[in-house]
C-alpha positions in Angstrom: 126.6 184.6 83.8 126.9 187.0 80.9 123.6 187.2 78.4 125.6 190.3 76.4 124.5 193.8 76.3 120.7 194.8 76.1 119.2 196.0 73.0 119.0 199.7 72.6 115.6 200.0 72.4 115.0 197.9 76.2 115.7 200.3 79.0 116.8 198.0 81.8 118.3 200.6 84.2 115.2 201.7 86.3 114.0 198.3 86.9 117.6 197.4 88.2 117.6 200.8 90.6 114.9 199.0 92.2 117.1 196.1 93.2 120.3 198.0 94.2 122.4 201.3 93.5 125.1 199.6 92.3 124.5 197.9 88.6 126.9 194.9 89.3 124.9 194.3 92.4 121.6 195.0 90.8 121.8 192.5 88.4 123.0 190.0 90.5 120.2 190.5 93.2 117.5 190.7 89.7 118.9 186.9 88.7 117.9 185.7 92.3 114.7 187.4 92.3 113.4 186.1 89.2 115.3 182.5 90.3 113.1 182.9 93.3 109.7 183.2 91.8 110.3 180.4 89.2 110.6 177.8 91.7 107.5 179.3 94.3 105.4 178.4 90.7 103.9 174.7 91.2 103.6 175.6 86.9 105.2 177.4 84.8 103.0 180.4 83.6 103.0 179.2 79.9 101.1 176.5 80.2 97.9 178.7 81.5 98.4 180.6 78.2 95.1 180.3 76.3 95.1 180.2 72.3 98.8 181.2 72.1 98.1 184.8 73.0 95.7 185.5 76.2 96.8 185.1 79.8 94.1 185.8 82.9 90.7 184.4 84.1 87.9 182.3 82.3 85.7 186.0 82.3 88.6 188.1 80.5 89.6 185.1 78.1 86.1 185.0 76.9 85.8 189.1 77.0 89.2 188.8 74.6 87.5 185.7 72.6 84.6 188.0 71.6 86.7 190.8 70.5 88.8 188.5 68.1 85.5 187.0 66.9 86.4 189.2 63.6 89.8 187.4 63.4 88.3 183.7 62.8 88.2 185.2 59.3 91.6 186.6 58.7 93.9 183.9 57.3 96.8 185.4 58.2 96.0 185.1 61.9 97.0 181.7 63.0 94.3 179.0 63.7 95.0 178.8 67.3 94.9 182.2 68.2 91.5 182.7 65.8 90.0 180.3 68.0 91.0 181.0 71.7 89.9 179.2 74.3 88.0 176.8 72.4 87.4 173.3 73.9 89.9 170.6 73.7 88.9 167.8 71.1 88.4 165.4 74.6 85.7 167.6 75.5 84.1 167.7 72.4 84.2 164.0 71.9 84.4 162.3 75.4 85.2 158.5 75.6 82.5 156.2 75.4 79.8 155.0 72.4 77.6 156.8 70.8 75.7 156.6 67.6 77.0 157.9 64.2 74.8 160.7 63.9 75.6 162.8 67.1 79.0 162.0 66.2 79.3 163.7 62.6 77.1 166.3 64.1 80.2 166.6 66.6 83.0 166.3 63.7 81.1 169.4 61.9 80.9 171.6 64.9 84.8 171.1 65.9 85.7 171.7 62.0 83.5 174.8 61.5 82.7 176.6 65.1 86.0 175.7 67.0 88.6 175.4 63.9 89.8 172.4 64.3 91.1 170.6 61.2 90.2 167.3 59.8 93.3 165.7 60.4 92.8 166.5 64.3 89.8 165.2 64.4 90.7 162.2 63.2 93.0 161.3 65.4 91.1 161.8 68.1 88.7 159.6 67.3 91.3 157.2 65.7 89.3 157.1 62.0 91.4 158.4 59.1 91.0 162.0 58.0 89.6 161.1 54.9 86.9 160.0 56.7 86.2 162.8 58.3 86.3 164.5 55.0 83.6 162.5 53.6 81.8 162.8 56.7 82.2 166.8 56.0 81.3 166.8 52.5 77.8 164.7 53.4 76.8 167.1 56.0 77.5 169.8 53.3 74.7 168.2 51.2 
């Protein structure tokens, strides 16, 4: 299998000298040992990705979190990654009833403190975003 000729900038030959002397054989020996390790993982690695950006445990996630806190006001940083490791809208609004109050209380803290927009929202609690708008603009009063 031929992927065509590294960039200049990425310096492959040390790592292959660890797998072999000879490049051909390097290479070769490299595609097994990363063929290896993808199928020892029960997951693949991505999906313990956090926010887009942050791989490693709940304590450095939220070290990371609190060091992007001045991010959650840069537009130009995407949503996701502004809010890392914030909790999925299932957590936020678990199954069951519960009255209207809590709930908007609940729709204004996903908006605001975890980012979420109002079409998200919405569709997790099957209402249309509109609602959740008006909902918004009340609690704003």
């Amino acid at each position: 299998m031929l992927l065509g000729k590294a960039p200049d900038f990425l310096k492959v030959d040390w790592i292959l000298h660890q797998f072999a002397k000879n490049k051909t054989e390097a290479r070769k020996v490299y595609r097994k040992f990363v063929a290896d390790g993808l199928l020892k993982q029960e997951q693949s690695p991505w999906n313990k990705l956090v926010g887009q950006i942050v791989f490693g445990s709940s304590d450095f996630v939220a070290d990371i979190q609190s060091r992007l806190s001045e991010a959650k006001e840069i537009g130009e940083v995407p949503r996701a990654q502004r809010f890392t490791g914030r909790p999925a809208l299932g957590e936020l609004f678990p199954q069951g009833k519960r009255d209207k109050a809590a709930r908007n209380k609940q729709i204004e803290t996903a908006h605001i403190q975890y980012g979420y927009n109002m079409k998200e929202i919405a569709d997790q609690l099957h209402i249309h975003y509109t609602t959740v708008s008006k909902i918004m603009k009340r609690l704003k009063k």
